[in-house]
N, C-alpha and C positions, 0 to 999 in steps of 0.2 A: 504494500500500500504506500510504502513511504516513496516509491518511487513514482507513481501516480502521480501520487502531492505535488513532489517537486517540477512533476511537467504541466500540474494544471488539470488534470485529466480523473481525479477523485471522483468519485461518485457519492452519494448517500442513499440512494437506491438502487433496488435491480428492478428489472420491469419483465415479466411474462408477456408472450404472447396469448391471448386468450381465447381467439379463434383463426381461422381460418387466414383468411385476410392476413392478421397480421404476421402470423408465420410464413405466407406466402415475401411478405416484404421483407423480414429477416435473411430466409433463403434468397433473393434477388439479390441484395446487398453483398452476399457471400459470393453468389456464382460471376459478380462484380469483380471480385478479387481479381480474377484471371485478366479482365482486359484491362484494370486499374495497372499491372503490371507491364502489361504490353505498353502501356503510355507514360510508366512512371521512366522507360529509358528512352521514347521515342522512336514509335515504329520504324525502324531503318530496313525493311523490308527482310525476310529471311528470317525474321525475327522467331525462336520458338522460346516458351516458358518452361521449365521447370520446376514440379510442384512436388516439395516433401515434406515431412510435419516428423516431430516426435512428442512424446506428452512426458514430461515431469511433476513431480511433487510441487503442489501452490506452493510452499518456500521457498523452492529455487527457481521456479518459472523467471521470475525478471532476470536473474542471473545469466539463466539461460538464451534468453529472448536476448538483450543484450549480447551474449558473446556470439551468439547466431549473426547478429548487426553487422558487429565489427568484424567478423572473421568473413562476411559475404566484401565488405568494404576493402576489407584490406587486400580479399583475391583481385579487388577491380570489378566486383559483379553489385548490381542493386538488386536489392529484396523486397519483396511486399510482405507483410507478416498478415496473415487470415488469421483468427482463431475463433473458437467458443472456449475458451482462455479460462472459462471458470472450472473445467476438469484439466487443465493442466495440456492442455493438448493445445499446440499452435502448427501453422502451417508456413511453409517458408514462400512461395512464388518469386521466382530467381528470371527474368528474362535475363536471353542471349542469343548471342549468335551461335550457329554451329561453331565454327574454328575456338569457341568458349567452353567445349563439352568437359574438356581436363579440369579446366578451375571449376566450374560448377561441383562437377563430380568430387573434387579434393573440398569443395565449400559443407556438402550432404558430409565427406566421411567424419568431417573436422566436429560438424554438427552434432552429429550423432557420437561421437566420442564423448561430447561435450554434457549431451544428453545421458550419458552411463553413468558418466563423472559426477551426475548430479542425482543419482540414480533413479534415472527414469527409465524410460523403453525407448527402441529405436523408432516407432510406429506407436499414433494414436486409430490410422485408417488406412497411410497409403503404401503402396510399395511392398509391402509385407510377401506377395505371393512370389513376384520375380526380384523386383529391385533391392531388395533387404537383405535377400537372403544372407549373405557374407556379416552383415551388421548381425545379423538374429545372432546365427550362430554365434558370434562372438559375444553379444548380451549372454546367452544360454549357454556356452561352456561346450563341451565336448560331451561331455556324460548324456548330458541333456539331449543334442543333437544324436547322437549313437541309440536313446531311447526310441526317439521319435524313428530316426530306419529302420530300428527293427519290427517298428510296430507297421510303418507302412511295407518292410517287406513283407511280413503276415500277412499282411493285408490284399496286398496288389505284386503278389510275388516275381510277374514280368513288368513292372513297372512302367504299364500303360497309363493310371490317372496320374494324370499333370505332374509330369517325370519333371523334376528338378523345381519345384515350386515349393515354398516354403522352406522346406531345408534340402538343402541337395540329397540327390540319390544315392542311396548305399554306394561303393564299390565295385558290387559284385553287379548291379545294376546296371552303372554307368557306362559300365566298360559292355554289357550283353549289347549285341548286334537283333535289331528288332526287324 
């Protein structure tokens, strides 16, 4: 809260949407994010966005949100920050150009480290199934990730459902010729 303060940005209330209506405008607002970011650098055509979130502990959220800032600034990239902020969960929106895929990409790992550090999750919503995966693992540990294969090798012993999503594929999998 003290960081609010100091921007001016306090509230003394929260306000519910109560029908219809006005959760349609909440949602709008949000789906705004995307092209608020598209303009926050200036469509210079080619333009694509990049959009990840992780959710931390309310005590560290500003910490986090902050170092999130500075560490998209410091690659040279701008941020839009989206959130419903009140579970801890924010989203980043990073436009760029392609020839930016490396710093983006080093912006997400720096983030999510940043995010462990404070110990959150890598993922409030996004990325979790293909884009995470390497972050997951790494939040979850090895034992953790060894759980999970063996339970989808039981499962899906040729390792046709959605081979490599979530946690990469067994070994014994990876390497089978389908």
């Amino acid at each position: 809260a003290g960081l609010a303060v100091a921007h001016g940005c306090a509230s003394e209330s929260v306000t519910f949407a109560s029908d219809g209506a006005q959760l349609d405008e909440v949602w709008e607002a949000r789906r705004g994010c995307y092209l608020a970011a598209m303009r926050y650098r200036g469509v210079k055509g080619g333009d694509q966005v990049f959009v990840t979130d992780v959710c931390v502990p309310i005590p560290r959220l500003a910490e986090c949100v902050a170092g999130a800032e500075r560490v998209c600034h410091g690659l040279g990239l701008k941020c839009v920050i989206c959130a419903h902020i009140a579970d801890g969960n924010f989203h980043c929106l990073v436009p760029h150009q392609p020839a930016d895929a490396a710093a983006v990409h080093e912006f997400e790992s720096k983030m999510i480290a940043q995010a462990l550090a404070c110990n959150g999750t890598v993922s409030g919503e996004h990325g979790v199934g293909i884009g995470k995966v390497e972050h997951s693992c790494r939040e979850h540990g090895p034992v953790h990730v060894a759980v999970q294969q063996a339970v989808k090798r039981a499962l899906d012993p040729l390792g046709l459902m959605n081979p490599g999503k979530v946690i990469p594929l067994p070994p014994d999998l990876a390497s089978a010729k389908l």
